[in-house]
Backbone as CSV, one residue per row, in Angstrom:
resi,resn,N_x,N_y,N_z,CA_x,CA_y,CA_z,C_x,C_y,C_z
1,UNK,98.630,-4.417,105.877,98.128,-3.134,106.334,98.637,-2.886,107.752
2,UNK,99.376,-1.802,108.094,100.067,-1.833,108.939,99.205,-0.071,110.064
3,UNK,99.739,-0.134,111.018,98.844,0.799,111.996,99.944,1.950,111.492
4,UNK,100.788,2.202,110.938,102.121,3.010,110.675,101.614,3.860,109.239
5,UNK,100.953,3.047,107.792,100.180,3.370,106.547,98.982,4.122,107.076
6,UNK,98.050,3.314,108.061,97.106,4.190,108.799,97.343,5.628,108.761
7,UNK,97.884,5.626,109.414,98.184,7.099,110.094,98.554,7.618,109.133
8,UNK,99.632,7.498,108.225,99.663,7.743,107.526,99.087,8.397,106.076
9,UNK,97.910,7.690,106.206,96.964,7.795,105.055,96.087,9.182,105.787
10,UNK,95.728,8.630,106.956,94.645,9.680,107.738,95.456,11.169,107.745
11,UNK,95.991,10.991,108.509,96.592,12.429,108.833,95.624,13.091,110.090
12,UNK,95.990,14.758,110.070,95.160,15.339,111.039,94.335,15.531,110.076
13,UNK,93.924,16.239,109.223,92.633,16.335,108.480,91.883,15.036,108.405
14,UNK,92.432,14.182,108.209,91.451,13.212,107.940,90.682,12.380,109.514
15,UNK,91.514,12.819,110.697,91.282,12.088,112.099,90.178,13.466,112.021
16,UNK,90.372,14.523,111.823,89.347,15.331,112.497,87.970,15.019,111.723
17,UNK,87.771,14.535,110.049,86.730,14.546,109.390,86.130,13.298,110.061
18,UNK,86.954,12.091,110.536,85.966,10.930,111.368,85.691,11.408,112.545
19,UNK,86.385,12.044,113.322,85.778,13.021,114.607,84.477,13.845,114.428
20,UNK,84.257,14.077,113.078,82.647,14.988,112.843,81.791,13.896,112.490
21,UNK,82.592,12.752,111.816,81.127,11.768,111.078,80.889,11.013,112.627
22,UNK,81.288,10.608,113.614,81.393,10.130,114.951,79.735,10.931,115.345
23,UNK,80.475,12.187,115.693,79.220,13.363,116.156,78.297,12.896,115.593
24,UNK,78.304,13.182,114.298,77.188,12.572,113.346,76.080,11.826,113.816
25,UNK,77.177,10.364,113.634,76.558,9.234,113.668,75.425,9.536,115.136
26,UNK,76.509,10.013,116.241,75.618,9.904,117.538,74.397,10.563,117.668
27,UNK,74.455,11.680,116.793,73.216,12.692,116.571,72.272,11.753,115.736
28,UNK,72.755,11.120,114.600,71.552,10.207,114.446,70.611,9.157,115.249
29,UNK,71.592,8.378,116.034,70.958,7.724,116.882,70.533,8.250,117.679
30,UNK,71.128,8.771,118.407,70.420,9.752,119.225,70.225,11.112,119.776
31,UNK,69.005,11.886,119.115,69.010,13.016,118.221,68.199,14.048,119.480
32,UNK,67.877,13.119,120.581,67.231,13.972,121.847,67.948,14.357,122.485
33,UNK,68.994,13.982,122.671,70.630,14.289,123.689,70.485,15.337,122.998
34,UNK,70.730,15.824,122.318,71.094,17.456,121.558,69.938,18.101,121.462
35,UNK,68.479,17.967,121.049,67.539,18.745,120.961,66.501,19.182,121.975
36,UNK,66.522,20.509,121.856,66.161,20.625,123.040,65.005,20.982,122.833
37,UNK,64.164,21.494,121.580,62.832,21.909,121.282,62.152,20.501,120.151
38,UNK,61.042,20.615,120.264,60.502,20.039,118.958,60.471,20.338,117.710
39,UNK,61.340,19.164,116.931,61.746,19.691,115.320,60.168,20.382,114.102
40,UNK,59.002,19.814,115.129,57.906,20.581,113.798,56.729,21.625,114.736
41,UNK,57.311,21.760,116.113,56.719,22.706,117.235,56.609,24.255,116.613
42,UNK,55.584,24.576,115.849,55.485,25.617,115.651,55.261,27.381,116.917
43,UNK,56.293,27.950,117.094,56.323,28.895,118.222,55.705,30.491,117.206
44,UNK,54.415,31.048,117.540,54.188,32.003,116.629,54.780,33.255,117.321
45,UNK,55.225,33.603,118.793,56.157,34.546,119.009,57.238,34.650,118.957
46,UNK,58.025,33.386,118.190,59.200,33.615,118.306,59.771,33.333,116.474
47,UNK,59.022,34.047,115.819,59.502,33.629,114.577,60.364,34.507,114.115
48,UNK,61.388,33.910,113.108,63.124,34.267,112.761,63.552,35.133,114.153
49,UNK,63.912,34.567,115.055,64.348,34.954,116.232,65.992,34.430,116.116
50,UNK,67.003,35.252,116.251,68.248,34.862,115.984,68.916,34.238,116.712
51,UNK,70.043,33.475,116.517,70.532,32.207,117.355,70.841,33.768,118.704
52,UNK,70.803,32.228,119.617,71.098,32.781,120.708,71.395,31.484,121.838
53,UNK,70.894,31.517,123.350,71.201,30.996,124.607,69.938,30.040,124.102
54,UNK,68.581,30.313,123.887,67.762,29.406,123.738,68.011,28.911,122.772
55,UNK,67.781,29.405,121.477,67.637,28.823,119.692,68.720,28.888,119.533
56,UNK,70.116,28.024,119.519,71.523,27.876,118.924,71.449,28.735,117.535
57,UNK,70.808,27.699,116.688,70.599,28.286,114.915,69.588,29.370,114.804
58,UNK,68.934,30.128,116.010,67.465,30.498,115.640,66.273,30.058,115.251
59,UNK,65.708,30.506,114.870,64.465,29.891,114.483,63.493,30.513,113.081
60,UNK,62.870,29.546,112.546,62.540,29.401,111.217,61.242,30.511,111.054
61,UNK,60.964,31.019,110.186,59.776,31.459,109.671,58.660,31.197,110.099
62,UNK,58.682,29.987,111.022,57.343,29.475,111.592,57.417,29.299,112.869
63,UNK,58.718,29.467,113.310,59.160,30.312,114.949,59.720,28.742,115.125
64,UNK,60.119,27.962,114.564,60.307,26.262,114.574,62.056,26.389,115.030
65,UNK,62.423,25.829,115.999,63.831,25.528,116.272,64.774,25.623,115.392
66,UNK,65.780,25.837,114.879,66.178,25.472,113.120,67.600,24.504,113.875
67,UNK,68.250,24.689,115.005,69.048,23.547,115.678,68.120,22.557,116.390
68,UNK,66.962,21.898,116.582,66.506,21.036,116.903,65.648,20.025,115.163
69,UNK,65.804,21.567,114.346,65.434,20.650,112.730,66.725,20.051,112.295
70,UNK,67.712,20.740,112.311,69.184,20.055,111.787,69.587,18.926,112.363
71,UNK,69.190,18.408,114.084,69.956,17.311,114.721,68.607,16.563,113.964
72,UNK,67.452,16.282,114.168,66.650,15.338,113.637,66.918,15.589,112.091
73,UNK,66.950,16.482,111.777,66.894,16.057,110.280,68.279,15.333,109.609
74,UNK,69.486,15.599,110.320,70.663,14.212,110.104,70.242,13.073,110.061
75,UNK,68.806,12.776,111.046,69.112,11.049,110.614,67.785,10.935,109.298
76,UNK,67.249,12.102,109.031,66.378,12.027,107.450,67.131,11.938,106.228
77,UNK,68.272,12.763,106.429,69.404,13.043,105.463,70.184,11.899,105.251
78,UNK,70.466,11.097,106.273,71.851,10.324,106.327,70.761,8.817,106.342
79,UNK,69.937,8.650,106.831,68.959,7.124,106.220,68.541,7.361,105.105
80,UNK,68.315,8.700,104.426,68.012,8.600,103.320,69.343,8.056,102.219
81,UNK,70.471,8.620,102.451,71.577,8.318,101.792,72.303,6.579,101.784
82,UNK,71.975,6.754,103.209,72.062,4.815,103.153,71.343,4.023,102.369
83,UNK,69.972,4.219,102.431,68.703,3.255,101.527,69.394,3.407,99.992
84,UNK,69.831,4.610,99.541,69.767,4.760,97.956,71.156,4.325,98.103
85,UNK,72.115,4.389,98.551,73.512,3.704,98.507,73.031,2.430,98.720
86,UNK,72.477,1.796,99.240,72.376,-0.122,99.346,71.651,0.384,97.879
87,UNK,70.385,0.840,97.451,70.467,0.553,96.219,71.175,0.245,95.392
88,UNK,71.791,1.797,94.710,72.713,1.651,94.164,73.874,0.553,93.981
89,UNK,74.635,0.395,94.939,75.486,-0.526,95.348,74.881,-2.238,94.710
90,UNK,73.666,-2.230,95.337,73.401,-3.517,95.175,73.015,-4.207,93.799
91,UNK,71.935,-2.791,93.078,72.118,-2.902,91.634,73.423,-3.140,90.528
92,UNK,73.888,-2.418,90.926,75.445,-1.963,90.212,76.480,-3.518,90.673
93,UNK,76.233,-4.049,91.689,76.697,-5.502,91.719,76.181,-6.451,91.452
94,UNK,74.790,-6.869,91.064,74.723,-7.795,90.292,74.764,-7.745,89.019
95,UNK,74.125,-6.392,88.473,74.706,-6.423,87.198,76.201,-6.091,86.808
96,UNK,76.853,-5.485,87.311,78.752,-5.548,86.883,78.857,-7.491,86.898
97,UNK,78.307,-7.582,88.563,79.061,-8.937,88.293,78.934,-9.777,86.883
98,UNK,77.550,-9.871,87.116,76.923,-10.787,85.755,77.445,-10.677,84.644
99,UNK,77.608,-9.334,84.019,77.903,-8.973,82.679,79.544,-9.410,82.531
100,UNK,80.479,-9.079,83.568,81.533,-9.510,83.543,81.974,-10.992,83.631
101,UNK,80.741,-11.700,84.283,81.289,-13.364,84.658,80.772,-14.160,83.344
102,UNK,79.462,-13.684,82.915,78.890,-14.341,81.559,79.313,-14.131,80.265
103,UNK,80.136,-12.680,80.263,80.647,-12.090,79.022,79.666,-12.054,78.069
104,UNK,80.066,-11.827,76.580,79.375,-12.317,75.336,78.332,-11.346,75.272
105,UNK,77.242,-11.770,74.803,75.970,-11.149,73.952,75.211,-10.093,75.334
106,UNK,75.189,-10.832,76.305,74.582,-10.664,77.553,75.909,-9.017,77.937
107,UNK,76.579,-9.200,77.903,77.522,-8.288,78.386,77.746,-6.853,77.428
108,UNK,77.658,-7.359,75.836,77.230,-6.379,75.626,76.262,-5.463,75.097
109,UNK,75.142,-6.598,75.700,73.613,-6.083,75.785,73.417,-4.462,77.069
110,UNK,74.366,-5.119,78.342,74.297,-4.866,79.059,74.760,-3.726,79.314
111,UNK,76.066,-3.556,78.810,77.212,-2.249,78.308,76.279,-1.102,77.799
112,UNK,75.329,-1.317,76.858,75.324,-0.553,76.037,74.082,0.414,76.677
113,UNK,72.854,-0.302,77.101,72.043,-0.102,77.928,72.697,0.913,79.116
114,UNK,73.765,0.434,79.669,74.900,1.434,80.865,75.216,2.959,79.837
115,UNK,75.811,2.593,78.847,76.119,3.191,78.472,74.899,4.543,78.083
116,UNK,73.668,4.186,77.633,72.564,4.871,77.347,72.071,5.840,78.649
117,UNK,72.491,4.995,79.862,72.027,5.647,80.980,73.410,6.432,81.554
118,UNK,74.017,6.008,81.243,75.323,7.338,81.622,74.792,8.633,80.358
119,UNK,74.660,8.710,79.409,74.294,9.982,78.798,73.558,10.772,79.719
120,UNK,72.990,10.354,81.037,71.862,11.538,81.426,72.517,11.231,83.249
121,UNK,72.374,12.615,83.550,73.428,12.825,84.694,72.387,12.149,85.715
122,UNK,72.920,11.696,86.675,72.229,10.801,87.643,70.775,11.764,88.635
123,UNK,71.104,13.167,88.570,70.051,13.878,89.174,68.788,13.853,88.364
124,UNK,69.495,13.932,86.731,68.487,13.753,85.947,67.328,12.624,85.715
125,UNK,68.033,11.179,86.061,67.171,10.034,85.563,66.940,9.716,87.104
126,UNK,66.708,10.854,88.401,66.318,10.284,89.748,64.863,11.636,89.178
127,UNK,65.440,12.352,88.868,63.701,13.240,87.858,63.231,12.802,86.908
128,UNK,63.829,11.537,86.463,62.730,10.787,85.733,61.814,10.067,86.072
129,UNK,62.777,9.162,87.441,61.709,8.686,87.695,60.750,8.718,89.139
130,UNK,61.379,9.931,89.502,60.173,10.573,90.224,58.676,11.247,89.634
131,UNK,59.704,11.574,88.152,58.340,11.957,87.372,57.073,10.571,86.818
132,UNK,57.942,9.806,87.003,57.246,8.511,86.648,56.299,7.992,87.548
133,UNK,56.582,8.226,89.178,56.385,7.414,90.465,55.596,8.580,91.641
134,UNK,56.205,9.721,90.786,55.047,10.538,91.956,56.251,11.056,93.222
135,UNK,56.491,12.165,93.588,57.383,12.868,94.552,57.155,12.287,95.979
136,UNK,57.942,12.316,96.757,57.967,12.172,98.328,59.358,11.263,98.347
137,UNK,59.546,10.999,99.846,60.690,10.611,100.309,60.908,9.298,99.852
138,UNK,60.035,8.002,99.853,60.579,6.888,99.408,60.531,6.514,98.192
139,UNK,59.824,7.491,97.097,60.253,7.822,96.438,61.552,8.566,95.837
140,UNK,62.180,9.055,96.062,63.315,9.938,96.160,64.776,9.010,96.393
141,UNK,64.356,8.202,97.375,65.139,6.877,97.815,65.687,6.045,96.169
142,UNK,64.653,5.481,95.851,64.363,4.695,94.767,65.405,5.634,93.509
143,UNK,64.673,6.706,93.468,65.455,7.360,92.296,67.118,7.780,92.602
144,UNK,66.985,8.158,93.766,68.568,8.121,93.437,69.452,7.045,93.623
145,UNK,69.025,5.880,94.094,69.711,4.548,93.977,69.673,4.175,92.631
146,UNK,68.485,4.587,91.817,68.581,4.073,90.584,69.958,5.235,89.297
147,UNK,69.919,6.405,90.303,70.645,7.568,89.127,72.107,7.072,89.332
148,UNK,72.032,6.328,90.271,73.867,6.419,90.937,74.486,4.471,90.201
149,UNK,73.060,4.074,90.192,73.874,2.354,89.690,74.764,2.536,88.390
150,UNK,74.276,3.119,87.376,74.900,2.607,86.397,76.545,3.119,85.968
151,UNK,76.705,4.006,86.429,78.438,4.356,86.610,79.272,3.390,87.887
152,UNK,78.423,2.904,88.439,79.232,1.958,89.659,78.586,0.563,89.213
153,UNK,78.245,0.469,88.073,78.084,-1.042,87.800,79.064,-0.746,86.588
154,UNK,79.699,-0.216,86.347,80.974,-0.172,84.930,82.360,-0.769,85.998
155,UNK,81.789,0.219,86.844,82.930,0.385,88.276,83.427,-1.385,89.123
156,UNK,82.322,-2.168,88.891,82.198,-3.393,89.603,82.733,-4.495,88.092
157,UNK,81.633,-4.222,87.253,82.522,-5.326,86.165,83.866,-4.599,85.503
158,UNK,84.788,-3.835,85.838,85.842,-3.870,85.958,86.608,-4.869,86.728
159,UNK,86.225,-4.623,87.609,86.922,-5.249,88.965,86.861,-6.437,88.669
160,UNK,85.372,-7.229,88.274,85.072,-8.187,88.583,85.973,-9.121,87.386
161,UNK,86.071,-8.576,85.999,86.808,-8.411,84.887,88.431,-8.882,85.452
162,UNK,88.720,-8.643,86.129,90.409,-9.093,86.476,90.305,-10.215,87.231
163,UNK,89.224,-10.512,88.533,89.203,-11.062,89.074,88.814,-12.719,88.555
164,UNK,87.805,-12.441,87.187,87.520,-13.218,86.274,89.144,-14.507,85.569
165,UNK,89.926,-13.800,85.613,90.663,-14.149,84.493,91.959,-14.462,85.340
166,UNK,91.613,-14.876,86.682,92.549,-15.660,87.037,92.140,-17.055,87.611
167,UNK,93.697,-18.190,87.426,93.520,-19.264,87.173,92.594,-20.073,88.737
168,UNK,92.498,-19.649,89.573,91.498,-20.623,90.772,90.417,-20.047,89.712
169,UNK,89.837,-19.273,88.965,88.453,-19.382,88.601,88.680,-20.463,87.839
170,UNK,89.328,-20.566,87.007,89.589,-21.659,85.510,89.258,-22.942,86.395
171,UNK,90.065,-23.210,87.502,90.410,-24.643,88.439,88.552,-24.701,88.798
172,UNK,88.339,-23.771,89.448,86.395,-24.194,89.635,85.924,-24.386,89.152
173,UNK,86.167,-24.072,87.828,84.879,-24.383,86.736,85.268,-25.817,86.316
174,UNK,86.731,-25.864,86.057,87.009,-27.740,85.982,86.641,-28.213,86.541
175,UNK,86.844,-27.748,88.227,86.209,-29.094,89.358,84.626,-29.090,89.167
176,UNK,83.946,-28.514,88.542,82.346,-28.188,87.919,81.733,-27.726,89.262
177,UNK,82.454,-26.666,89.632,81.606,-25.649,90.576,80.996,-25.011,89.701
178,UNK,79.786,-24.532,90.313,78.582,-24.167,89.338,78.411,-22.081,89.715
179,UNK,77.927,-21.996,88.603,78.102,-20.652,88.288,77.905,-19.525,90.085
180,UNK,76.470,-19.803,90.113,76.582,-19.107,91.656,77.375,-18.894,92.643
181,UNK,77.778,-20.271,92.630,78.799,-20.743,93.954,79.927,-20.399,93.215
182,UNK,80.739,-20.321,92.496,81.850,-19.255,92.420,81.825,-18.114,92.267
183,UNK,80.240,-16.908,92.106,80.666,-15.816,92.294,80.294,-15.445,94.152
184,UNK,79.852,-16.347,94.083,79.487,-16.098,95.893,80.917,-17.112,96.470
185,UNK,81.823,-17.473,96.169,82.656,-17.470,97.073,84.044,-17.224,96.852
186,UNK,84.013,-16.795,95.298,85.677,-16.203,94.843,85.347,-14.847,94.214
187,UNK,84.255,-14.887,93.194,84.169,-13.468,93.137,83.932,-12.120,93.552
188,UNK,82.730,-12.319,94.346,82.647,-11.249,95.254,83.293,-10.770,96.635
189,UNK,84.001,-12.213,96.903,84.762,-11.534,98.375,86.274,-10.976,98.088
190,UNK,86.352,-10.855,96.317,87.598,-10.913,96.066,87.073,-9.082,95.243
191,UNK,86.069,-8.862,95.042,85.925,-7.129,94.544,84.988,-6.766,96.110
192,UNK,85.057,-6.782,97.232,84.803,-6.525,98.114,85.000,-5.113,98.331
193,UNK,86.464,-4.883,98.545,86.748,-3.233,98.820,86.230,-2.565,97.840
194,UNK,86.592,-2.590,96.210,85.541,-2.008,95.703,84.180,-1.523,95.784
195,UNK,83.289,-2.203,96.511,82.254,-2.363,96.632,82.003,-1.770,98.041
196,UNK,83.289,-1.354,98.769,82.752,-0.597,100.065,83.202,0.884,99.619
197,UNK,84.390,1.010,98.860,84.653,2.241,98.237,83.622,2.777,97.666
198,UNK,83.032,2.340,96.807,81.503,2.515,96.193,80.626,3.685,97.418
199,UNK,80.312,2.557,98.254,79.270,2.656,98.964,80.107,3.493,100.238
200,UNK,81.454,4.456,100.198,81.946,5.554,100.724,81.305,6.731,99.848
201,UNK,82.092,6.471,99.054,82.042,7.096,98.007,80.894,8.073,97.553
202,UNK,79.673,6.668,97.252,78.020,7.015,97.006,77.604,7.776,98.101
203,UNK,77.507,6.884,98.873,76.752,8.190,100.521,77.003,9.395,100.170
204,UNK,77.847,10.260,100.550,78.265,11.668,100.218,77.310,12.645,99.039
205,UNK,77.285,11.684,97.613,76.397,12.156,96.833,75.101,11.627,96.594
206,UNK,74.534,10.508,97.753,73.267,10.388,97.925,72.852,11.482,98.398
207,UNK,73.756,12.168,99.796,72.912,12.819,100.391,73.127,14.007,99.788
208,UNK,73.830,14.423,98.938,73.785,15.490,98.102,72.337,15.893,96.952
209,UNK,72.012,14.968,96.219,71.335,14.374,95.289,70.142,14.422,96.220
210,UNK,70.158,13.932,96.916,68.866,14.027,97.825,68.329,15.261,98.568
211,UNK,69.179,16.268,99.032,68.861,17.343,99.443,68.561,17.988,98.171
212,UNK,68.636,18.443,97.025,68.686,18.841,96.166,67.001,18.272,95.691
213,UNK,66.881,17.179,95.469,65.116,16.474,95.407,64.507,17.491,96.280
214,UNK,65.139,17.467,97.458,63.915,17.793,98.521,64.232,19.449,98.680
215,UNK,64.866,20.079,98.261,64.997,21.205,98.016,64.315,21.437,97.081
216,UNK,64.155,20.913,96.131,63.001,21.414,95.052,61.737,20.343,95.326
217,UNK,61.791,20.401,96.388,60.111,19.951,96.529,59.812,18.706,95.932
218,UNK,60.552,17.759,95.996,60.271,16.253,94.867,60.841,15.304,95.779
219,UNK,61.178,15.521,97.514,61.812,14.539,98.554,60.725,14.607,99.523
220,UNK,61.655,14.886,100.543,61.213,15.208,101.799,59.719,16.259,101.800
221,UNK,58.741,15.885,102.251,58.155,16.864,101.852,57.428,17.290,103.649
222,UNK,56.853,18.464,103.483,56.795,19.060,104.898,55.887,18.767,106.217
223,UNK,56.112,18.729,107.087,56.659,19.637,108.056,58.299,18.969,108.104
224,UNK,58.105,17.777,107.600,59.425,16.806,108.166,60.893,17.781,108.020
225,UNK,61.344,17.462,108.973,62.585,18.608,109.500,64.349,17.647,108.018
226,UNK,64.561,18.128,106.992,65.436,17.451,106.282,66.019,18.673,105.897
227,UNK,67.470,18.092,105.347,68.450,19.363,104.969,68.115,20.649,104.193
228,UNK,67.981,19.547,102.495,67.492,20.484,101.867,66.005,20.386,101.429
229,UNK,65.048,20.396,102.448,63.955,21.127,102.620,64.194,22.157,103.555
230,UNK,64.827,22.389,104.085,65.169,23.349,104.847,65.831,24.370,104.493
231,UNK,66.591,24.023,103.530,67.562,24.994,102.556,65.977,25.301,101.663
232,UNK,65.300,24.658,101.242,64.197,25.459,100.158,63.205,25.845,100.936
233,UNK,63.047,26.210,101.706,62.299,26.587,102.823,62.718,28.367,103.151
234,UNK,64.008,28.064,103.067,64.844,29.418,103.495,65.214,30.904,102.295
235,UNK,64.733,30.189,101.361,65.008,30.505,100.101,65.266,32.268,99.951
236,UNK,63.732,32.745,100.834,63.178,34.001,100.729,63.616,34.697,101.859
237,UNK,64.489,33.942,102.114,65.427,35.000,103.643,66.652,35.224,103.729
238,UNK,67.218,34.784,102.586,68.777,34.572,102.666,69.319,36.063,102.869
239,UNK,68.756,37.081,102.510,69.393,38.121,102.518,69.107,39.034,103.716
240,UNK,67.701,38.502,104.362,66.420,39.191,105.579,67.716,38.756,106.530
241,UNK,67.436,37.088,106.741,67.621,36.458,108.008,69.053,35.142,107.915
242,UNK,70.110,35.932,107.772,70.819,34.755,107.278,70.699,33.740,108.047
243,UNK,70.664,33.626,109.119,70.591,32.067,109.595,70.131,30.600,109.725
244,UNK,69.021,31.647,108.849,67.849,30.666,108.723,68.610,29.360,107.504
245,UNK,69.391,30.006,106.503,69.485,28.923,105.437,71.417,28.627,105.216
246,UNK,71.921,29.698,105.968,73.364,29.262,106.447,74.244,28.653,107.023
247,UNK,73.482,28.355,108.523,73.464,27.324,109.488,73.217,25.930,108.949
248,UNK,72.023,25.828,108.720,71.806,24.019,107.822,72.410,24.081,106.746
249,UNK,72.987,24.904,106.002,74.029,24.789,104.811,75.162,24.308,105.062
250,UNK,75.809,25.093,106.013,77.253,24.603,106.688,77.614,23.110,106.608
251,UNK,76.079,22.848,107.867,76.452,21.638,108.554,76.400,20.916,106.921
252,UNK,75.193,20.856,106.063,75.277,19.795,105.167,76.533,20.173,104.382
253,UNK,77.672,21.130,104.434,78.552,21.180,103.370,79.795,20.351,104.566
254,UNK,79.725,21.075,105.433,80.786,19.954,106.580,80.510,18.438,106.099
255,UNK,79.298,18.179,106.416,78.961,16.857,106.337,79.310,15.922,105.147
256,UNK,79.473,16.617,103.921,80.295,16.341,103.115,81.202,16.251,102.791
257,UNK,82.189,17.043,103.008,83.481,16.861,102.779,83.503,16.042,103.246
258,UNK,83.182,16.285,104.975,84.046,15.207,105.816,83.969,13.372,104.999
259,UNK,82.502,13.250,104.378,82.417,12.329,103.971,83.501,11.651,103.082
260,UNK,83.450,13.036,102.127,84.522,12.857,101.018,85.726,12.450,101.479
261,UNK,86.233,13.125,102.706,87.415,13.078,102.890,88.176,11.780,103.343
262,UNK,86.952,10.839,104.390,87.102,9.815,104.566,86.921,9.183,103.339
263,UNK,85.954,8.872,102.236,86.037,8.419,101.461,87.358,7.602,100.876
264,UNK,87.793,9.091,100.633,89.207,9.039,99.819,90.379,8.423,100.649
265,UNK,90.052,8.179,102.040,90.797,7.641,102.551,91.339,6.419,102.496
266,UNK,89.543,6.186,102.746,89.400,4.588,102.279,89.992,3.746,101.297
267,UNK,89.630,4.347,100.122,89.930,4.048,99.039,91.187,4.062,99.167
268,UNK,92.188,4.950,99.838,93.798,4.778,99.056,93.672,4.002,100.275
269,UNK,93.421,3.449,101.670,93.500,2.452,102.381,93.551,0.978,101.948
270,UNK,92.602,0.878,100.997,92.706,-0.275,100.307,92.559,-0.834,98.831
271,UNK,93.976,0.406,98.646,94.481,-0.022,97.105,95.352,-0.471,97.130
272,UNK,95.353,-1.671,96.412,96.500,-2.321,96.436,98.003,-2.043,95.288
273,UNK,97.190,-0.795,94.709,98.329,-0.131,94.018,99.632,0.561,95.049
274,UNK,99.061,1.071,96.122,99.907,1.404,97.424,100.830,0.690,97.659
275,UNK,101.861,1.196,98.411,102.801,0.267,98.712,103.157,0.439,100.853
276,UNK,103.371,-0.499,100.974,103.336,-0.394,102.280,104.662,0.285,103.116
């Protein structure tokens, strides 16, 4: 991997989309540098008051900052997307691994079960089992880590599937290294990038999947300042007061791509189908 492919791969579009996730990140950590009002400070003279010198985005229906809800609500949006990506991720790797290292009855016990849960789109079985568990945010967590495993656990015992069937595995199992200890020290550090591609990849449509919960009232639930509670919040103004639900739209559609865009970076960063 050379600093020459880098650049290469990135480009200017892609240096400017880590230049916004940067911002990002800093607005998550630290979300007071930028805000200058309180994200659930209800102001009753200043309600849908349009951006301006004070209110950047304006202000909400309840006279509430709507640029001091967007910088706090990045780090509701973006911890929420992390928790259900380590889900996801983490589910989807022990079972890929397993099913791929044990093969046989177990594997395609396991397949088929995947297979049952790919029939129903991942927003769908994160409304299952919110319907199961009862709505709110850590709830919401749970379900979409659980909607996103089973297409990235096909995704992992692939990987893990090639990595299987070469000869240092054959040599460990002769020298009677025991099952654990070769997927913890040849198998998994060897589907690694996979497994960060994943978890590029996932983020983007955690936090998609998740605004969408909490847009219909089954996430985030209120006063708490989050994307799309804020987008379902705005619902009844889009045409009154555009700013109210255009502004936090943007940013969460920026916030995506850019994700995407790095994503995809990644990924052709470390394919080894590439050539240097």
């Amino acid at each position: 991997m050379t600093l020459r492919r880098i650049r290469r791969l990135t480009g200017a579009g892609g240096m400017v989309a880590f230049g916004f996730l940067v911002v990002i990140a800093w607005v998550v950590a630290f979300p007071q540098t930028l805000a200058r009002h309180d994200p659930i400070d209800v102001v009753p003279d200043r309600l849908l008051t349009p951006p301006g010198s004070e209110f950047f985005f304006g202000t909400d229906q309840y006279g509430r900052d709507i640029f001091s809800r967007v910088v706090y609500g990045a780090r509701i949006s973006l911890g929420f997307a992390l928790i259900a990506t380590t889900i996801s991720v983490g589910l989807s790797t022990i079972g890929g691994t397993l099913a791929a290292f044990y093969g046989g009855r177990f594997d395609s016990i396991m397949m088929r079960v995947i297979d049952i849960l790919m029939a129903f789109p991942g927003i769908l079985l994160a409304l299952i089992v919110i319907a199961l568990l009862g709505p709110g945010l850590a709830t919401a967590m749970v379900a979409v880590g659980f909607g996103q495993a089973p297409a990235f656990t096909r995704i992992v015992r692939g990987a893990t599937l090639v990595v299987k069937n070469h000869q240092y595995i054959e040599a460990a199992h002769a020298m009677g290294a025991r099952d654990p200890w070769i997927m913890r020290a040849h198998i998994l550090p060897n589907v690694r990038y996979t497994i960060l591609v994943l978890m590029t990849l996932g983020f983007g449509a955690s936090i998609l999947i998740g605004a969408s919960l909490s847009f219909l009232g089954l996430g985030a639930q209120p006063p708490t300042p989050e994307w799309g509670s804020m987008l379902g919040d705005a619902r009844g103004y889009v045409r009154t007061h555009w700013w109210v639900a255009t502004l936090p739209g943007l940013v969460l559609a920026a916030t995506l791509l850019c994700i995407n865009l790095v994503g995809d970076q990644i990924r052709d960063l470390f394919d080894p189908r590439l050539k240097l």
